[in-house]
KEKE-3310 file (N, C-alpha, C; in steps of 0.2 Angstrom, whole numbers, plus 5000, padded with zeros to 4 digits):
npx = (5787:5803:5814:5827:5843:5846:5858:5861:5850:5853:5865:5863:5854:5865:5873:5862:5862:5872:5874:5864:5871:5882:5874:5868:5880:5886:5874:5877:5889:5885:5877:5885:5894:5884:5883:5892:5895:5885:5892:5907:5919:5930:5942:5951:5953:5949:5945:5941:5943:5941:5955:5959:5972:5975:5977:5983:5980:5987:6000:6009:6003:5995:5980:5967:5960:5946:5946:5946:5957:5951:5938:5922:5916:5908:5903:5909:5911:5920:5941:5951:5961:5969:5980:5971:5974:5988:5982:5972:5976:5983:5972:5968:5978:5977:5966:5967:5974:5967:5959:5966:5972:5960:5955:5970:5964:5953:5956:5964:5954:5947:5956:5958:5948:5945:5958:5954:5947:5949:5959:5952:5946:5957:5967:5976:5989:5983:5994:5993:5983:5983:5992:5988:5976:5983:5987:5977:5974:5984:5984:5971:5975:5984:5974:5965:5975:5979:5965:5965:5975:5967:5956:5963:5969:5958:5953:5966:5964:5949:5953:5962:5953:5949:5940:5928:5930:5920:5910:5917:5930:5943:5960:5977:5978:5991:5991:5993:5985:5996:6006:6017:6012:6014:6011:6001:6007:6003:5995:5986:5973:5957:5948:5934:5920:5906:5908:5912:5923:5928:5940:5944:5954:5955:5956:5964:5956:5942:5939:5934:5920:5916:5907:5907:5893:5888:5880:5886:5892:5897:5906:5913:5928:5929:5915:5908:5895:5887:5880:5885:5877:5884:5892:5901:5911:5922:5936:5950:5963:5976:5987:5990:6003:6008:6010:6018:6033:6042:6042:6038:6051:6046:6054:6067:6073:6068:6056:6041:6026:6012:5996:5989:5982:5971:5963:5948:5935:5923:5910:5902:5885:5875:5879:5880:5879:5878:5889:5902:5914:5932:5946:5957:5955:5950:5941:5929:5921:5909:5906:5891:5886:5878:5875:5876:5886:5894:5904)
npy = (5859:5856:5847:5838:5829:5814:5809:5821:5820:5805:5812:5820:5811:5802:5811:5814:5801:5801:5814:5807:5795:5803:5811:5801:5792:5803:5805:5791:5793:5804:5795:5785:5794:5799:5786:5783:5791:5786:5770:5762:5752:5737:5726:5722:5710:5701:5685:5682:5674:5671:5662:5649:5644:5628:5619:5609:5609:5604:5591:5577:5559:5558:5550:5549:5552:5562:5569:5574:5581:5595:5594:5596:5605:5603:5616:5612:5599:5584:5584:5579:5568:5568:5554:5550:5541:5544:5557:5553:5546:5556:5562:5554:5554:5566:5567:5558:5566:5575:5571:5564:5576:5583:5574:5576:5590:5589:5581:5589:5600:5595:5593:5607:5612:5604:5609:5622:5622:5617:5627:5637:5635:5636:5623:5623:5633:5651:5651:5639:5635:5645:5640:5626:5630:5638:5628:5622:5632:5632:5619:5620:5626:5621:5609:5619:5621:5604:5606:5615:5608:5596:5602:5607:5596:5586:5599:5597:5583:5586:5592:5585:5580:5588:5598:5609:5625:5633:5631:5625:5623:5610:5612:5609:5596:5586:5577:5563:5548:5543:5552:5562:5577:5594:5604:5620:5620:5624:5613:5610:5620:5629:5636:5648:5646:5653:5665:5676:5688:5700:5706:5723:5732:5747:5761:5776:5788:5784:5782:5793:5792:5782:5773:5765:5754:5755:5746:5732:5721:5709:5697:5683:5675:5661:5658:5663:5666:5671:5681:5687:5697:5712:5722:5737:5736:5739:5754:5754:5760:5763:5764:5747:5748:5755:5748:5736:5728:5733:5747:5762:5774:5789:5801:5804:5817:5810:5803:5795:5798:5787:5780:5774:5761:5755:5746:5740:5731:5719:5713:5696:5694:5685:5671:5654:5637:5629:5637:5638:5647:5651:5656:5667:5668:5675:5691:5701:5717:5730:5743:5751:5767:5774:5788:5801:5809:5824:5828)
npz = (5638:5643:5636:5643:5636:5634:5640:5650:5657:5664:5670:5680:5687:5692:5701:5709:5716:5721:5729:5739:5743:5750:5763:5768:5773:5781:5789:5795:5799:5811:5817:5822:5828:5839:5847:5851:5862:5873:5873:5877:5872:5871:5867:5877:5887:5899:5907:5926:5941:5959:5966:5974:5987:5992:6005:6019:6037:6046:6047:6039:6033:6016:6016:6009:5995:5989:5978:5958:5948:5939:5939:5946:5961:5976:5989:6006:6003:6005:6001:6003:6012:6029:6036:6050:6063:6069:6076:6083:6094:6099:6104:6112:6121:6127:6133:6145:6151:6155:6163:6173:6179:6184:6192:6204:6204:6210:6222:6229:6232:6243:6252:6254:6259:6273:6279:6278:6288:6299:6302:6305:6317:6325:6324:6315:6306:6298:6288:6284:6279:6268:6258:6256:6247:6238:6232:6227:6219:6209:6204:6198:6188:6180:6176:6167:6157:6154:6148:6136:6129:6125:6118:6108:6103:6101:6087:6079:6073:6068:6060:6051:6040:6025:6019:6006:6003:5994:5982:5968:5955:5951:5950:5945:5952:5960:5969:5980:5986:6001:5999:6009:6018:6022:6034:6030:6017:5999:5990:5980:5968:5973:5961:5963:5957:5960:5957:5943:5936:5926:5918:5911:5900:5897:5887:5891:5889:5890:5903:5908:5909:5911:5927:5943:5944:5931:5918:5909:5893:5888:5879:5876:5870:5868:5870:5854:5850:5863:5876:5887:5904:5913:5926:5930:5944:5947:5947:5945:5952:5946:5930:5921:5919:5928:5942:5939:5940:5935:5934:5920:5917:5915:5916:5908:5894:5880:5878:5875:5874:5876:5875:5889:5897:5910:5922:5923:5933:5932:5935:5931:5926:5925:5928:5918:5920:5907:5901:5907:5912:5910:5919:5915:5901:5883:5879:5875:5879:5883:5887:5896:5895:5910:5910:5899:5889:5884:5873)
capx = (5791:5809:5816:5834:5844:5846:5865:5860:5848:5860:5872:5857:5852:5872:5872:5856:5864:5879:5871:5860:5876:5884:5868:5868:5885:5884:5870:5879:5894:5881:5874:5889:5899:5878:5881:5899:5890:5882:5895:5913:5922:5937:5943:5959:5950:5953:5940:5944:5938:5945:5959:5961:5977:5971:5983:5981:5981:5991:6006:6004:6002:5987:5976:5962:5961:5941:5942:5948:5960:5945:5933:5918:5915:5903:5904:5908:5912:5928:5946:5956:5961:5976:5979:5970:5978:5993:5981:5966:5979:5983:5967:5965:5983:5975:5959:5968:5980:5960:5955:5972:5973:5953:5956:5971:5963:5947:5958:5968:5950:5945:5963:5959:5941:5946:5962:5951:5941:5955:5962:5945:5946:5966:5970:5981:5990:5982:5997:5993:5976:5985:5995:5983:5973:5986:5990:5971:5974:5990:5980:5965:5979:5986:5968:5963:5980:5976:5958:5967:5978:5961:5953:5971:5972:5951:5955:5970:5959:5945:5957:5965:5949:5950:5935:5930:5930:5915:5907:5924:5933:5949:5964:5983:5980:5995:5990:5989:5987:6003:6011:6018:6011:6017:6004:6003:6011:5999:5996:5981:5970:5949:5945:5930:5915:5902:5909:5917:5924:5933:5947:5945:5960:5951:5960:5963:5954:5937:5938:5931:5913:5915:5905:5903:5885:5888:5879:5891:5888:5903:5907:5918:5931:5926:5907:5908:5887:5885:5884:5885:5879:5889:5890:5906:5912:5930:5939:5958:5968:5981:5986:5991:6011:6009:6011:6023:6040:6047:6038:6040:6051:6046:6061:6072:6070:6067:6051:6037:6019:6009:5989:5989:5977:5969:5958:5941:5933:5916:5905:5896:5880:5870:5883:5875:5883:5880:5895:5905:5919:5937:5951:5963:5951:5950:5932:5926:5918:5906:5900:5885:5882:5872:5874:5877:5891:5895:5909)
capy = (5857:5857:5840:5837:5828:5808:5809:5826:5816:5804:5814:5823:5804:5800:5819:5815:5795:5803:5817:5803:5793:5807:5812:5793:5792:5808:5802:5786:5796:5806:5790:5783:5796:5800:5780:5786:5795:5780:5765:5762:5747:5734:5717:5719:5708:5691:5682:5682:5672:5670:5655:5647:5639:5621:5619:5606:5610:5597:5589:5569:5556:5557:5543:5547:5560:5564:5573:5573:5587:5600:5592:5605:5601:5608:5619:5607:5593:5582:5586:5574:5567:5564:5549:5552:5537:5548:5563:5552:5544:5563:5565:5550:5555:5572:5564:5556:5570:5581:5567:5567:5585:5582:5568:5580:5596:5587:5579:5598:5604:5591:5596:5614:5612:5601:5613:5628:5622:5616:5633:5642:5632:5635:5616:5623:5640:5653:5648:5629:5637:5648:5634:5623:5638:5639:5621:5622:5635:5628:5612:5623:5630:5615:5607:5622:5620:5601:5605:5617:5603:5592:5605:5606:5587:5587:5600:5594:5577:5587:5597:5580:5578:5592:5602:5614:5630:5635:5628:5628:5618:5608:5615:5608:5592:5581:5572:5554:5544:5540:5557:5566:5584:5598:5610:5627:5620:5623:5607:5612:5626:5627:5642:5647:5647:5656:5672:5676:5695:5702:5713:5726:5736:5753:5766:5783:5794:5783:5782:5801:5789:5773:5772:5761:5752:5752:5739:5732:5717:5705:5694:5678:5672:5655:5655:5672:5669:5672:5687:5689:5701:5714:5728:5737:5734:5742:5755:5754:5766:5765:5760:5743:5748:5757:5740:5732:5726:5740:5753:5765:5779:5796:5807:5808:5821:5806:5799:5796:5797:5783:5780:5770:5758:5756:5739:5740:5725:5722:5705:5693:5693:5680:5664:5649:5630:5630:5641:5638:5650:5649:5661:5671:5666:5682:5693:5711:5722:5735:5745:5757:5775:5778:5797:5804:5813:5829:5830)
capz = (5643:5639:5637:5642:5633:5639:5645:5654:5664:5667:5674:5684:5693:5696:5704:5714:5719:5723:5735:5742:5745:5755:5763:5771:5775:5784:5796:5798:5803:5815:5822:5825:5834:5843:5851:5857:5869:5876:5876:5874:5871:5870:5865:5880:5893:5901:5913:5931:5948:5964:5967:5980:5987:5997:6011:6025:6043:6049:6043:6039:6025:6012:6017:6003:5988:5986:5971:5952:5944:5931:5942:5949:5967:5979:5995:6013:6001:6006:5996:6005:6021:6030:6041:6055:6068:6076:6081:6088:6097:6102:6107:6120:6127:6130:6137:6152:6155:6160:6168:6178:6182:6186:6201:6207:6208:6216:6230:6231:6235:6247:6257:6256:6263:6278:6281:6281:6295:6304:6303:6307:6324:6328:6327:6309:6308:6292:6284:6282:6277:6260:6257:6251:6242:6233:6229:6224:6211:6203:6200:6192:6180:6175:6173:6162:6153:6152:6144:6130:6127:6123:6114:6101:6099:6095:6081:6074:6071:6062:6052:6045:6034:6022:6015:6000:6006:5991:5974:5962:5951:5955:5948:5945:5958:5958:5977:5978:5992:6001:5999:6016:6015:6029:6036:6026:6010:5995:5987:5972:5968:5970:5958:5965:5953:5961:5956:5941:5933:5918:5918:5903:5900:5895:5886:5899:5887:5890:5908:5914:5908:5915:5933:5949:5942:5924:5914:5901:5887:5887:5874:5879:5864:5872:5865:5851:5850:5868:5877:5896:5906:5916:5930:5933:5952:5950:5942:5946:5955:5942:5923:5920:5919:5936:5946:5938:5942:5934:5930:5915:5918:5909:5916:5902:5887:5873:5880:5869:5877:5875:5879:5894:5897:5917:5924:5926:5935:5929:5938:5929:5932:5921:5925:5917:5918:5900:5898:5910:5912:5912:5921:5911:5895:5880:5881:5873:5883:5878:5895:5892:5902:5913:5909:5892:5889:5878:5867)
cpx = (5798:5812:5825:5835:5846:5854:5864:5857:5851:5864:5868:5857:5860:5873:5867:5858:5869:5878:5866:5866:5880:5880:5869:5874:5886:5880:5873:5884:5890:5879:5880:5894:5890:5881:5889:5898:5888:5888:5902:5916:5929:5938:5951:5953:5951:5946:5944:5941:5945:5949:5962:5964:5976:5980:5981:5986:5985:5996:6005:6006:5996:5984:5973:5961:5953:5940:5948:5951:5954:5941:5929:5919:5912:5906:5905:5908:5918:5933:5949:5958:5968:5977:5977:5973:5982:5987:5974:5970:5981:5979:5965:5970:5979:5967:5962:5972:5973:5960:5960:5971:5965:5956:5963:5968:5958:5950:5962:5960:5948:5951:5961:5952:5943:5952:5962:5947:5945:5957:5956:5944:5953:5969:5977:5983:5986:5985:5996:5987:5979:5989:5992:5979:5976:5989:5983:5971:5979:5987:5976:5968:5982:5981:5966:5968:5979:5970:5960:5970:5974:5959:5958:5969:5964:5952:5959:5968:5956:5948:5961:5958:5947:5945:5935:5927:5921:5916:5914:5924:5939:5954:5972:5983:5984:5995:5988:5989:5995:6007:6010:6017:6014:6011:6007:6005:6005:5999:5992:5978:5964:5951:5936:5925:5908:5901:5914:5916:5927:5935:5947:5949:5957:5955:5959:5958:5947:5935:5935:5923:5911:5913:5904:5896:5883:5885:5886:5888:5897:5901:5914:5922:5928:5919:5905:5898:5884:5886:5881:5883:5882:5887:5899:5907:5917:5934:5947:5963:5972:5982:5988:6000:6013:6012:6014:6030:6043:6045:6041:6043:6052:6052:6065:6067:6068:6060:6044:6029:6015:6001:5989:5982:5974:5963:5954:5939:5924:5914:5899:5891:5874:5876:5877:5880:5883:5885:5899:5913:5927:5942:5955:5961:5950:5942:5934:5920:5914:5901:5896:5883:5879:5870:5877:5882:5889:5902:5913)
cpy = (5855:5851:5837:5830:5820:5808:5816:5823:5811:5805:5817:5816:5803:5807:5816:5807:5798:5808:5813:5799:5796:5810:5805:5794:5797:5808:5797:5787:5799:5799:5787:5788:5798:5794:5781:5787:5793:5775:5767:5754:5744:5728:5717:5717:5702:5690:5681:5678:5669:5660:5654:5644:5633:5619:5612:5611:5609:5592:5580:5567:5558:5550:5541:5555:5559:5566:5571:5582:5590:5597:5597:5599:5606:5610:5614:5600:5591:5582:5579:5573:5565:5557:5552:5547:5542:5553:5560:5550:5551:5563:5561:5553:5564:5572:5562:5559:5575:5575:5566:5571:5584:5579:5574:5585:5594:5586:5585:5603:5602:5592:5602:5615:5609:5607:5619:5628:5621:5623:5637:5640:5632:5628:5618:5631:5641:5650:5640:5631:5640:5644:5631:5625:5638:5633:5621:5626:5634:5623:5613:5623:5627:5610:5610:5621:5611:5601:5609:5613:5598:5595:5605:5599:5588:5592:5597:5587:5580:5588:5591:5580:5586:5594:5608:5618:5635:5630:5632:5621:5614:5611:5610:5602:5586:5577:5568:5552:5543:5548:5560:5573:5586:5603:5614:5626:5619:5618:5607:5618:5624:5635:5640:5649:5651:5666:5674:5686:5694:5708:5717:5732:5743:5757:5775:5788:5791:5782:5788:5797:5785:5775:5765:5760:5752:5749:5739:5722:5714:5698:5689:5674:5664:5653:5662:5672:5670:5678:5689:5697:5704:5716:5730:5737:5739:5744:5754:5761:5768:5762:5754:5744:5749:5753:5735:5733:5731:5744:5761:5772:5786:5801:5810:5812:5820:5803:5799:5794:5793:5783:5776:5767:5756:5751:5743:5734:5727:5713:5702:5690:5687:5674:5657:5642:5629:5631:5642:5641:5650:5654:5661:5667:5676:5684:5700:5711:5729:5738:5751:5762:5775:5786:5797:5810:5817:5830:5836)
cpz = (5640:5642:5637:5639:5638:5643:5651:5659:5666:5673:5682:5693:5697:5702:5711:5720:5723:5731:5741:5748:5753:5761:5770:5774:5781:5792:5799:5801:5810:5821:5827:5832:5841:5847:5854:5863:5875:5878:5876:5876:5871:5872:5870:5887:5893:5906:5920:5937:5953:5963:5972:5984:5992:5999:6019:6031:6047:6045:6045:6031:6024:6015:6011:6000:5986:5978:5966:5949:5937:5935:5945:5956:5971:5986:6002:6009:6003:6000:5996:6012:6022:6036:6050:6064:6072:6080:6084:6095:6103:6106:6114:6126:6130:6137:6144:6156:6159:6163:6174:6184:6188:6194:6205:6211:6212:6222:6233:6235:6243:6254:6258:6262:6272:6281:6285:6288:6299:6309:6308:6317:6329:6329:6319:6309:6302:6288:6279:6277:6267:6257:6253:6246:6237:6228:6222:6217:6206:6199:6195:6187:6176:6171:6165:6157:6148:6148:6137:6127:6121:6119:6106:6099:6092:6088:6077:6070:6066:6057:6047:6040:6032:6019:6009:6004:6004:5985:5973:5958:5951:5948:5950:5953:5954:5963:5973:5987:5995:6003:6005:6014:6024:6028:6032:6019:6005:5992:5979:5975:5968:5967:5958:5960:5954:5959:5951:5939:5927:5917:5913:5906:5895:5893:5893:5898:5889:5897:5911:5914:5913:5925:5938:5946:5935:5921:5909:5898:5888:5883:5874:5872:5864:5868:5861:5850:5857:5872:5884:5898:5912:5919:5932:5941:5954:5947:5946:5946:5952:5937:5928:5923:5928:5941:5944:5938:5941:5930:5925:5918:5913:5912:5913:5898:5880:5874:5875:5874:5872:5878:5883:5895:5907:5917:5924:5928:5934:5930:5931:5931:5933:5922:5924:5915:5910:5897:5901:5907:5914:5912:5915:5902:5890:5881:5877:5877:5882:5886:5893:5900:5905:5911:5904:5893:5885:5876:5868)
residu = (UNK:UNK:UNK:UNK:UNK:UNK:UNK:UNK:UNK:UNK:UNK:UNK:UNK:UNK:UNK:UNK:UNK:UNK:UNK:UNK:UNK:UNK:UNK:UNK:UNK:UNK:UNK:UNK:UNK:UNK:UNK:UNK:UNK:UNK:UNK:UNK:UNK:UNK:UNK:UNK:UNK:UNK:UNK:UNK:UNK:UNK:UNK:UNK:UNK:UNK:UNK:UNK:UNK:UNK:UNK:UNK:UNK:UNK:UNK:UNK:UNK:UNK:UNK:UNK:UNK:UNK:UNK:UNK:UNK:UNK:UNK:UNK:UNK:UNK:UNK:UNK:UNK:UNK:UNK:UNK:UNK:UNK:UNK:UNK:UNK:UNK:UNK:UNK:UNK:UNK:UNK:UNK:UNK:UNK:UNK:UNK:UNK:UNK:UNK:UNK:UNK:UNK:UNK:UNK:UNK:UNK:UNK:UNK:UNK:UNK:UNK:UNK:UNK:UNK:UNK:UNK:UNK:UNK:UNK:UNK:UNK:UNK:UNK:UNK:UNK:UNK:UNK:UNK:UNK:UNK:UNK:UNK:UNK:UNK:UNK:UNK:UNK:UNK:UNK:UNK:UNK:UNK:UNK:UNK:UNK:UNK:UNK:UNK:UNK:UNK:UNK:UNK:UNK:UNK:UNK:UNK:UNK:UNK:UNK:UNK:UNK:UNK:UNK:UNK:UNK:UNK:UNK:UNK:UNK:UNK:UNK:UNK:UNK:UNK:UNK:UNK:UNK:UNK:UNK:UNK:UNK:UNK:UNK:UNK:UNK:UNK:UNK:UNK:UNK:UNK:UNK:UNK:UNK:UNK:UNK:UNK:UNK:UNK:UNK:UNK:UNK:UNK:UNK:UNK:UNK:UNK:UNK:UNK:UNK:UNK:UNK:UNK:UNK:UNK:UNK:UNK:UNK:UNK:UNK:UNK:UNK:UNK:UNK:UNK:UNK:UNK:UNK:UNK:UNK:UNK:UNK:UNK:UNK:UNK:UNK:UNK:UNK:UNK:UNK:UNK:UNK:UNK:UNK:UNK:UNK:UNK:UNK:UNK:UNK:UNK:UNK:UNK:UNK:UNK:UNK:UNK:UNK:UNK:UNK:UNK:UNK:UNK:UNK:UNK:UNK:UNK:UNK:UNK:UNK:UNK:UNK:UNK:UNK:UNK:UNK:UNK:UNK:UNK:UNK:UNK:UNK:UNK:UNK:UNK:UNK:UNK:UNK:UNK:UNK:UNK:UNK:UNK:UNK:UNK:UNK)
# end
């Protein structure tokens, strides 16, 4: 048996490490571009849930402020209230204008019926007969007019006492008591909790993948060992730039093509109070195929 020489075998094992080495690396290139295949990824996302601008109905003083600014607060819970006094007061004066109209149009009936017999026997001409009829139906229409009248006051009443629309959190409130609000004018926000997304901004080349139904794995800067799951819901008719104020113009002959990047909306599906989520917050995103691509 021919005995090489100890640095021969040396150089042999560094040889065989070295092929090993490369060997490994090679599969791990393999594996890696193999799991391409499968997901795609990106740390450009924010967290998202509907916000809801709380508006009264009715214009008025605050009377009483239910809630607390970052406060949660549940579905048909009270916000706040406005002085209900002027529009109950509405509501009696509305009350006695049907009741009014009422004794009216009764005693317009009570004329029409006697008239009509009158007439039917020739002690009154037809005419005294339409006359009446007619007095009758004026009354009805100012009755009905009356009763929408009542039905107005009654809502404007309920609507001074202000409700949550859905489970949220309160947002930028600066109501106090006292303060004259005007219907329609947004006062706070609820951001509504029952539903939150994450906006990932996808490069254009990974979008031919991404489907409607997707799973994906999201990862919230907020809590880095936690990791939510996902479903995409909604890819975006257009990049990011598309929709802005001033969108980019490539018509000159100096332009420089850039990768553009395009929303995907993608629901969380696991929310847990534990972890309670907050709008326009950082995330990555890792959405995984349903169907396997080829290269």
């Amino acid at each position: 048996m021919i005995q090489l020489p100890r640095l021969g075998r040396a150089i042999l094992r560094q040889r065989a490490l070295l092929a090993f080495l490369a060997i490994l690396g090679l599969y791990g290139v393999y594996v890696y571009w193999r799991d391409l295949q499968h997901y795609t990824s990106t740390d450009d996302a924010y967290v998202g849930a509907h916000v809801i601008p709380i508006a009264a109905q009715v214009s008025g003083p605050v009377a009483r402020v239910y809630v607390h600014n970052n406060n949660q607060t549940q579905a048909h819970s009270p916000l706040f209230e406005i002085d209900p006094r002027p529009y109950k007061l509405a509501v009696q004066a509305a009350l006695a204008a049907v009741a009014e109209r009422q004794a009216i149009w009764t005693n317009a009936l009570a004329i029409n019926r006697r008239t009509h017999r009158m007439a039917a026997h020739r002690f009154l001409s037809p005419q005294a007969s339409d006359t009446t009829q007619a007095a009758v139906n004026a009354d009805a229409a100012m009755l009905a007019g009356a009763r929408v009248a009542l039905a107005q006051a009654q809502l404007n009443l309920a609507h001074c006492l202000i409700y949550a629309p859905t489970d949220g959190y309160i947002s930028d409130l600066k109501l106090r008591p006292g303060a004259y609000v005007q219907a329609g004018d947004p006062l706070f926000a609820l951001i509504a909790s029952r539903y939150y997304w994450v906006t990932a901004n996808f490069k254009e080349t990974a979008l031919a993948h991404i489907e409607v139904g997707d799973r994906a794995h999201i990862h919230v800067d907020m809590y880095p060992n936690q990791v939510f799951q996902g479903r995409v819901v909604g890819v975006s008719g257009g990049s990011g730039t598309a929709f802005s104020l001033l969108p980019p113009e490539n018509a000159t002959g100096n332009w420089v093509k850039v990768t553009q990047r395009v929303p995907v909306r993608i629901r969380v599906l696991d929310l847990d109070p534990r972890w309670p989520l907050r709008i326009g917050t950082s995330a990555s995103v890792t959405v995984l195929f349903r169907k396997t691509h080829k290269s």
